[in-house]
DOBAMAR-203495 format. One record per residue: y, z, x of N, C-alpha, C in turn; residue in one letter. Coordinates in pm, whole numbers. Each point is the difference from the previous one (the first is absolute). Example, Ala and Ser with C-alpha at 12.3 -4.5 7.8 and 13.67 -1.06 7.14 Angstrom:
<pts>
<pt n_y="-569" n_z="780" n_x="1319" ca_y="119" ca_z="0" ca_x="-89" c_y="120" c_z="0" c_x="90" rest="a"/>
<pt n_y="105" n_z="-72" n_x="-35" ca_y="119" ca_z="6" ca_x="82" c_y="109" c_z="73" c_x="-77" rest="s"/>
</pts>
This chain:
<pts>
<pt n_y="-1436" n_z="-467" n_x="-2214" ca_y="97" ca_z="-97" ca_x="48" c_y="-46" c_z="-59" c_x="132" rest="x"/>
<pt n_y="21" n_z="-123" n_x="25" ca_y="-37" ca_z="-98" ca_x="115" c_y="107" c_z="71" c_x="115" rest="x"/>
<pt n_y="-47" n_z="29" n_x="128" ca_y="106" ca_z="-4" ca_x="102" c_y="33" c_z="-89" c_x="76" rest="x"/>
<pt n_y="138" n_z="-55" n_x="-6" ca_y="74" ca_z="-116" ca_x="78" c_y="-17" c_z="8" c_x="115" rest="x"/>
<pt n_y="1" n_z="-99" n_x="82" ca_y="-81" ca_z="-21" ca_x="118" c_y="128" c_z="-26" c_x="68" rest="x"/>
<pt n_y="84" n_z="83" n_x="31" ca_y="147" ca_z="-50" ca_x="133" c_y="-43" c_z="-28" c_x="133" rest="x"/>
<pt n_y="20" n_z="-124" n_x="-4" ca_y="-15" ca_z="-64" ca_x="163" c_y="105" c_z="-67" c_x="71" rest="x"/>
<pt n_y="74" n_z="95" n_x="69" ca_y="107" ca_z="-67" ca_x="75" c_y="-25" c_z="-102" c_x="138" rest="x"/>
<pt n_y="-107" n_z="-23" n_x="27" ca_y="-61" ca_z="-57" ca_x="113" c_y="106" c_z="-105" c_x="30" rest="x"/>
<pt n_y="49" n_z="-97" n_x="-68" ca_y="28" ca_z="-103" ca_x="-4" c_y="176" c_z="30" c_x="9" rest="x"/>
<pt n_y="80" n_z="141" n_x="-26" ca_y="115" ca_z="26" ca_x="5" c_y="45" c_z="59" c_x="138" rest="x"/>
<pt n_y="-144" n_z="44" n_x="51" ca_y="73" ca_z="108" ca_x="129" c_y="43" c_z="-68" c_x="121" rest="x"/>
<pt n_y="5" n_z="-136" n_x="25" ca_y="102" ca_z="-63" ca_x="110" c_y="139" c_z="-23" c_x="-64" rest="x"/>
<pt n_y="-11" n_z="34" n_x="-100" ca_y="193" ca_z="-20" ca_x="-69" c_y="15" c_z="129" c_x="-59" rest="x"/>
<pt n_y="-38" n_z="77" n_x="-43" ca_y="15" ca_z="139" ca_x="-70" c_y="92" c_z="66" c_x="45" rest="x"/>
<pt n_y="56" n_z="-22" n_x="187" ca_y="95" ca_z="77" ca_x="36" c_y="180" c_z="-80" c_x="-62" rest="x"/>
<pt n_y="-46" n_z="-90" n_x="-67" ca_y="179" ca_z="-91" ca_x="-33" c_y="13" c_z="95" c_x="-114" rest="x"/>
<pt n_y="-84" n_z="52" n_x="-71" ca_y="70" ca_z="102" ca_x="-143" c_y="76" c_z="91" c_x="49" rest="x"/>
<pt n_y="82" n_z="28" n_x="-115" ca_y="136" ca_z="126" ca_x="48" c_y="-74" c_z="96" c_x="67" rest="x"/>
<pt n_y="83" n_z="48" n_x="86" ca_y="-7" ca_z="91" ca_x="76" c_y="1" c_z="137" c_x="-154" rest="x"/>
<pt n_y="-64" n_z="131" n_x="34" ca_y="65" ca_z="119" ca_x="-75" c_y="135" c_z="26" c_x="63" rest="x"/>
<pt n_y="73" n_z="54" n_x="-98" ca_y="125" ca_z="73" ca_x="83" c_y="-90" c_z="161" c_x="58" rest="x"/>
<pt n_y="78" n_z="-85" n_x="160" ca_y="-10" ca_z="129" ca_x="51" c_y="121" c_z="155" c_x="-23" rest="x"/>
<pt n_y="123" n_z="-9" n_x="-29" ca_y="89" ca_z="104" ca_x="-50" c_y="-87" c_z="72" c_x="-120" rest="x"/>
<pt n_y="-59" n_z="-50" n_x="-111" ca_y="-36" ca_z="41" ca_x="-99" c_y="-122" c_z="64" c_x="33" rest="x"/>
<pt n_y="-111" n_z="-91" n_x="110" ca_y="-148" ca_z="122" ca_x="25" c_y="73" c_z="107" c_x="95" rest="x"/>
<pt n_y="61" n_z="10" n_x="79" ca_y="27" ca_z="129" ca_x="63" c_y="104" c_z="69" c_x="-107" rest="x"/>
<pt n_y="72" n_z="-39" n_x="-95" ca_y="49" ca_z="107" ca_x="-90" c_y="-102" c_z="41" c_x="-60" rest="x"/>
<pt n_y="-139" n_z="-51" n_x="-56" ca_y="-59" ca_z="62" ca_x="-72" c_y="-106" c_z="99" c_x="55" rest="x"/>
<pt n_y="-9" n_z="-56" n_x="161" ca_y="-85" ca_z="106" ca_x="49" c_y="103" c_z="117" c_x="50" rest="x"/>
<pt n_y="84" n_z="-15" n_x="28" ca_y="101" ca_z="98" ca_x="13" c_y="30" c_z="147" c_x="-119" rest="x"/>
<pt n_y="3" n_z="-63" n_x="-117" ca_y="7" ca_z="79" ca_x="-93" c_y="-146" c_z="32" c_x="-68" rest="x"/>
<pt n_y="-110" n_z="-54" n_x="32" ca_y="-125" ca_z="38" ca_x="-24" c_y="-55" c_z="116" c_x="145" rest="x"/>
<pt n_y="73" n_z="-14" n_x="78" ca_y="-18" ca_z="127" ca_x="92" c_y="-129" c_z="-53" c_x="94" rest="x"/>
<pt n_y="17" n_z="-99" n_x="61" ca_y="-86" ca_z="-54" ca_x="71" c_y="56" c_z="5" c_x="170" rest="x"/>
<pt n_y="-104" n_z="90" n_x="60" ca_y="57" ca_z="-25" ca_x="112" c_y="-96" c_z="-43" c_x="122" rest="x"/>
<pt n_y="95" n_z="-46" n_x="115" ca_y="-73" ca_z="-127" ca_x="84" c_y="-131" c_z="95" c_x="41" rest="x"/>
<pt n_y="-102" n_z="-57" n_x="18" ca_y="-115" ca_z="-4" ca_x="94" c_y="-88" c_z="81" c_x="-140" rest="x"/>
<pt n_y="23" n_z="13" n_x="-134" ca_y="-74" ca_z="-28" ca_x="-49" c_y="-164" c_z="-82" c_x="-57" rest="x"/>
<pt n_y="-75" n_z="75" n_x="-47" ca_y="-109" ca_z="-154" ca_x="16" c_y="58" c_z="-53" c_x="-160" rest="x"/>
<pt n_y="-28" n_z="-95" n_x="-31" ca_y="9" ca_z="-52" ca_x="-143" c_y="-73" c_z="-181" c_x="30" rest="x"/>
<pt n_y="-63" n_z="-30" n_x="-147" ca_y="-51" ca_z="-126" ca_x="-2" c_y="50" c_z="-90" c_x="-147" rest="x"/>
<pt n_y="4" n_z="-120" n_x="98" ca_y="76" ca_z="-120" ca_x="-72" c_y="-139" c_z="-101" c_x="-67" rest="x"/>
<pt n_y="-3" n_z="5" n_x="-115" ca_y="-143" ca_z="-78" ca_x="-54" c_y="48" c_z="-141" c_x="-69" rest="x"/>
<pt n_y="-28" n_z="-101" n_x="49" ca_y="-1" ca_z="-126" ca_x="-12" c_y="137" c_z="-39" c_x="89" rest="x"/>
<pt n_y="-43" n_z="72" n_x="120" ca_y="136" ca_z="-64" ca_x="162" c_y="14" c_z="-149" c_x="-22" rest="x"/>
<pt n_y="-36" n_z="-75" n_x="-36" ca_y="48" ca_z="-149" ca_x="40" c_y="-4" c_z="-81" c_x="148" rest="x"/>
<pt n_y="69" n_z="-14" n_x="1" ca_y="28" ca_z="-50" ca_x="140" c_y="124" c_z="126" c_x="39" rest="x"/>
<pt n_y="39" n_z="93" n_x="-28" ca_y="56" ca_z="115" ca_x="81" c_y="174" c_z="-15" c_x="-32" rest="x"/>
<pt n_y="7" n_z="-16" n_x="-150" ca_y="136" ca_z="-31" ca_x="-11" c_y="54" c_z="131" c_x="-2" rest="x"/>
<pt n_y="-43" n_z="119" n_x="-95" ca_y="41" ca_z="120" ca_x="-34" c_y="-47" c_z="85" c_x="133" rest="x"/>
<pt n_y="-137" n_z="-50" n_x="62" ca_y="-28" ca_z="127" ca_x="76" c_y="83" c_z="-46" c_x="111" rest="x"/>
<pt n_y="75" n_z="-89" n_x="67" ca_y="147" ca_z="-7" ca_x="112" c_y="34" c_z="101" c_x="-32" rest="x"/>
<pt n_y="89" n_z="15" n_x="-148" ca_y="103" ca_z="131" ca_x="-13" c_y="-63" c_z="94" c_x="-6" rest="x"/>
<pt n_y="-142" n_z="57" n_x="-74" ca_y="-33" ca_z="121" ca_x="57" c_y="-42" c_z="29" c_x="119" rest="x"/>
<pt n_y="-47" n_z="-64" n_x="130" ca_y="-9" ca_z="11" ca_x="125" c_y="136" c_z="46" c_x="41" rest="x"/>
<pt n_y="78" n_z="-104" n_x="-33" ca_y="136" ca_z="15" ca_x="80" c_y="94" c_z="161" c_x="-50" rest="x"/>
<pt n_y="-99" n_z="48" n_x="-110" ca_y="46" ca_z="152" ca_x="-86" c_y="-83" c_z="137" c_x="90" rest="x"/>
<pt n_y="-58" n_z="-86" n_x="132" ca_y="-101" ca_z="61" ca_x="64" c_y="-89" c_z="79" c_x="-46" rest="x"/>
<pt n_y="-31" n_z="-12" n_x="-140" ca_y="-130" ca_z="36" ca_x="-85" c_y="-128" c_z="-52" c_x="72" rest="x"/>
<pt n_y="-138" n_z="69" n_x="-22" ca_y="-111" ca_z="-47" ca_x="94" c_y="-85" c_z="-123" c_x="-106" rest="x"/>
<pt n_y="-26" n_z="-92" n_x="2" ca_y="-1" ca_z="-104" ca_x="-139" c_y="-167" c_z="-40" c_x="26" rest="x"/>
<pt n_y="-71" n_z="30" n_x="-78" ca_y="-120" ca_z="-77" ca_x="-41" c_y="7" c_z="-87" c_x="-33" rest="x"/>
<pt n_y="12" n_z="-130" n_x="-29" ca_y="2" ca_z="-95" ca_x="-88" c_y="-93" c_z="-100" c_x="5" rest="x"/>
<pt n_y="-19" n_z="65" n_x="-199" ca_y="-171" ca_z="-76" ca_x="-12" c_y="68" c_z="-170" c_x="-52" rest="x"/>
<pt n_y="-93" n_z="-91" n_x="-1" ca_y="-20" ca_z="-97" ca_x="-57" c_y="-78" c_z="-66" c_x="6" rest="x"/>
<pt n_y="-81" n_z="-64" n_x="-125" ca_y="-124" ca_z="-76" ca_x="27" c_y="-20" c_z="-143" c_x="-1" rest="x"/>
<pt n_y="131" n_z="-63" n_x="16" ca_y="-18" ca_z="-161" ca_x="36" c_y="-33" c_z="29" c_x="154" rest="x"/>
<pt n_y="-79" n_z="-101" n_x="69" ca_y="3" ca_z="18" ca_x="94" c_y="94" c_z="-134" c_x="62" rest="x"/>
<pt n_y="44" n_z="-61" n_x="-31" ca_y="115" ca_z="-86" ca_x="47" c_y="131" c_z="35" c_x="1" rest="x"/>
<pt n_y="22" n_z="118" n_x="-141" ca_y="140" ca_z="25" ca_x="24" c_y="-36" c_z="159" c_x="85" rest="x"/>
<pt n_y="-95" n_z="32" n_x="28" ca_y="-23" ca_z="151" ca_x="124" c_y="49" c_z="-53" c_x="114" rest="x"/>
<pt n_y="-45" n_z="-137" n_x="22" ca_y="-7" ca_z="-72" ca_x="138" c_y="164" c_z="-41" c_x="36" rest="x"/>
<pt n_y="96" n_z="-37" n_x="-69" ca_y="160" ca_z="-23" ca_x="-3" c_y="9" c_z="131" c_x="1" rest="x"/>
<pt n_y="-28" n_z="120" n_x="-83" ca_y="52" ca_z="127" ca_x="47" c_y="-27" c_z="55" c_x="89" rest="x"/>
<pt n_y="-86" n_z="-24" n_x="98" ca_y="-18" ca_z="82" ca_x="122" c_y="72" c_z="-63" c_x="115" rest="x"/>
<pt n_y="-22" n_z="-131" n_x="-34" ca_y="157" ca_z="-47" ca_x="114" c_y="89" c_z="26" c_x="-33" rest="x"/>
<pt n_y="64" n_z="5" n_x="-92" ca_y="130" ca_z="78" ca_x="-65" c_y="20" c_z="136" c_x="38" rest="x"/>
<pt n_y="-59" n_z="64" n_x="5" ca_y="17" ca_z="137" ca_x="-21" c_y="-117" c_z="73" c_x="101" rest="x"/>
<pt n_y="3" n_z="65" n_x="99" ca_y="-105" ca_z="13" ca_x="91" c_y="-23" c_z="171" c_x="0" rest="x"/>
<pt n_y="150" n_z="68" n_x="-72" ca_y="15" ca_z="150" ca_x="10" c_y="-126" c_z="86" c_x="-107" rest="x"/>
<pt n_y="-40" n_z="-48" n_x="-83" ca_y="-109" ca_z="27" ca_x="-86" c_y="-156" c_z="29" c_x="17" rest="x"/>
<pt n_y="-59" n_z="13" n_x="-75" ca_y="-115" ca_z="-15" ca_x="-11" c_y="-45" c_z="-115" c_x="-131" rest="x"/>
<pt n_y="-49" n_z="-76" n_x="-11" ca_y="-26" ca_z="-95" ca_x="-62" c_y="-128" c_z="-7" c_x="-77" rest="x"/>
<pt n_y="-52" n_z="7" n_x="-88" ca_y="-112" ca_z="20" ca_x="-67" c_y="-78" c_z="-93" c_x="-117" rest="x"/>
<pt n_y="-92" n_z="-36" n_x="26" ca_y="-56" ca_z="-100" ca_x="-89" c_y="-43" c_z="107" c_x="-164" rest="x"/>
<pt n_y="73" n_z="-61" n_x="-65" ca_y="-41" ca_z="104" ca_x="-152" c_y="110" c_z="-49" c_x="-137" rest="x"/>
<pt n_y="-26" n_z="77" n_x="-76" ca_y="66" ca_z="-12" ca_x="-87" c_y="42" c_z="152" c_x="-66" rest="x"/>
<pt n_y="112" n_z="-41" n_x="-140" ca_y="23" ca_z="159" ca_x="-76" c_y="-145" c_z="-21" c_x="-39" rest="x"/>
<pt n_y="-61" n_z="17" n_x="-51" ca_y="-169" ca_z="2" ca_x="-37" c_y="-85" c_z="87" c_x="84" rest="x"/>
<pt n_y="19" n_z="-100" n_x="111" ca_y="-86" ca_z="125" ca_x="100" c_y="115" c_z="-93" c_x="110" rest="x"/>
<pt n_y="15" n_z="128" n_x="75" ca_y="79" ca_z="-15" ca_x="114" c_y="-44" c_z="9" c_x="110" rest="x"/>
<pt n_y="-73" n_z="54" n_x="8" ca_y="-97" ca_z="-13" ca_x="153" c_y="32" c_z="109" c_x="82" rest="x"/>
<pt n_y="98" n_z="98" n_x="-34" ca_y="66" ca_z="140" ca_x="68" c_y="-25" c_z="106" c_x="-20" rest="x"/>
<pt n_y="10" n_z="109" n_x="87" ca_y="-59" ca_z="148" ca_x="-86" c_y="122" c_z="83" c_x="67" rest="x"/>
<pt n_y="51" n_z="112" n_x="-37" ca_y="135" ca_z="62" ca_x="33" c_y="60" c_z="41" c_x="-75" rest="x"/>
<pt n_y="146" n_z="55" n_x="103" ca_y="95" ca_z="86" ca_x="-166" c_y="110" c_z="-112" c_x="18" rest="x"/>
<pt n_y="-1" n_z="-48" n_x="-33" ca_y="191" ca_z="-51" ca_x="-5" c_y="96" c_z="34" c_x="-109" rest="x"/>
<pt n_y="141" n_z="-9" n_x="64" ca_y="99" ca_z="73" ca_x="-41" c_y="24" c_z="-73" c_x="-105" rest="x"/>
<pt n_y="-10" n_z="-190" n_x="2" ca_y="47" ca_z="-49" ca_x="-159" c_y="-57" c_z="-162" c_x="62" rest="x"/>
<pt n_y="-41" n_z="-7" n_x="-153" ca_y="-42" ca_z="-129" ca_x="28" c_y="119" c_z="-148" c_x="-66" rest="x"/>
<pt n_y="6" n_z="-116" n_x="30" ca_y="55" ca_z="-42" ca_x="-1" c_y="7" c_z="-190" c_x="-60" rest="x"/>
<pt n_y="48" n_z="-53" n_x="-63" ca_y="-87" ca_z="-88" ca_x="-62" c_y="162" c_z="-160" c_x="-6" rest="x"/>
<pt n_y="-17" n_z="-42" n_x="79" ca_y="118" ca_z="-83" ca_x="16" c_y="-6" c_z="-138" c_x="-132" rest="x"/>
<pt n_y="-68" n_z="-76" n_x="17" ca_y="12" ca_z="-70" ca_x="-125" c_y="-131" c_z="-31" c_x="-49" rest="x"/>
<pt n_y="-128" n_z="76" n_x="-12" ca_y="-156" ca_z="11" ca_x="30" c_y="-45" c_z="63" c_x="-117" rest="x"/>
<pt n_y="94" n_z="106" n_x="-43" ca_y="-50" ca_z="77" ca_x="-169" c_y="-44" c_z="-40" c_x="-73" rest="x"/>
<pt n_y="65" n_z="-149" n_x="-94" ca_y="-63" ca_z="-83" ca_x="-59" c_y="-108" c_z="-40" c_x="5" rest="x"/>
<pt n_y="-80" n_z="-45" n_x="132" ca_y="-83" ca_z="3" ca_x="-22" c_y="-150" c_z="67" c_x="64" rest="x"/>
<pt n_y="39" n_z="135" n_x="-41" ca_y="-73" ca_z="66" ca_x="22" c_y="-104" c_z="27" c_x="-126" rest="x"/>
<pt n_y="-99" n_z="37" n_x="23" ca_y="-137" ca_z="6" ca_x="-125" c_y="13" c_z="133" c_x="-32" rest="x"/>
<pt n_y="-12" n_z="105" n_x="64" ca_y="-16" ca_z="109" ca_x="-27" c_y="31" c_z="109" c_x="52" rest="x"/>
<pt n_y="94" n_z="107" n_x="32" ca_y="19" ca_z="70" ca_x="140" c_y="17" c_z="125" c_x="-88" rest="x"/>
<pt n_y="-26" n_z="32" n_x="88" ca_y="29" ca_z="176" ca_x="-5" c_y="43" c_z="48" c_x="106" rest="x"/>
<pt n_y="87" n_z="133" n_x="-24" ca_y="76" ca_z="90" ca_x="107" c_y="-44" c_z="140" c_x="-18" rest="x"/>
<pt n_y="-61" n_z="58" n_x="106" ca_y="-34" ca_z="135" ca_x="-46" c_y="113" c_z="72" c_x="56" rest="x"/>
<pt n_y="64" n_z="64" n_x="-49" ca_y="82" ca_z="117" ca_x="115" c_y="-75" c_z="140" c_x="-15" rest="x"/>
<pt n_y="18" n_z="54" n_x="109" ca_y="-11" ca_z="130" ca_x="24" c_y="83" c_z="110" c_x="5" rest="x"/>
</pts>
C-alpha cells in the first residue's frame, strides 16, 4: 500500500479556530484512568497544542511529538510548558518510560505504531 503524504503546512496559521477538546471530559478521563500530575506521558501528532493545553494544565510532564514543522512552530508559542519534538508515531525521536501515550486527532493518520508495555 502507498503511504499518504499529510501535510498540514498550509493549515497551521488557522488550525487553532477548530473546536477546542472538552476540557471536563479529558480530566474525567484522566481522572478515572488514574493519572496523576507530574507524570511523564507523550502526545503524538501535538498539532499546534490543542490537547496538550489540557494535559499541561492536568500538570502531567508532556512530550509532544509532531512532525510538521509549521504546525511545531504555532505549538511552541502556544504552549511553552512542554517539550516539543520533531517526529512522528513512526519514529518519534524519544527514548523513555512514559505513563500513557496520547493521540488527539493524529491516529488516523498514523502508518504504523506500536506500544510496547512493560
Amino acid at each position: 500500500k502507498k503511504k499518504v503524504n499529510w501535510n498540514y503546512s498550509l493549515l497551521a496559521k488557522n488550525y487553532d479556530k477548530r473546536a477546542d477538546y472538552s476540557e471536563k471530559l479529558v480530566f474525567s478521563i484522566l481522572k478515572d484512568t488514574g493519572h496523576a500530575p507530574w507524570k511523564p506521558v507523550i502526545e503524538i501528532g501535538a498539532g499546534t497544542g490543542k490537547l496538550t493545553k489540557i494535559l499541561c494544565k492536568a500538570k502531567l510532564i508532556v512530550s509532544a511529538v509532531e512532525p510538521n514543522v509549521e504546525m511545531r512552530k504555532v505549538g511552541k508559542k502556544n504552549i511553552k510548558d512542554c517539550d516539543w519534538i520533531d517526529g512522528s508515531a513512526e519514529k518519534t525521536n524519544v527514548y523513555g518510560h512514559y505513563y500513557s501515550a496520547f493521540f488527539g486527532s493524529s491516529f488516523n493518520v498514523c502508518f504504523a505504531f506500536h506500544i510496547f508495555w512493560y
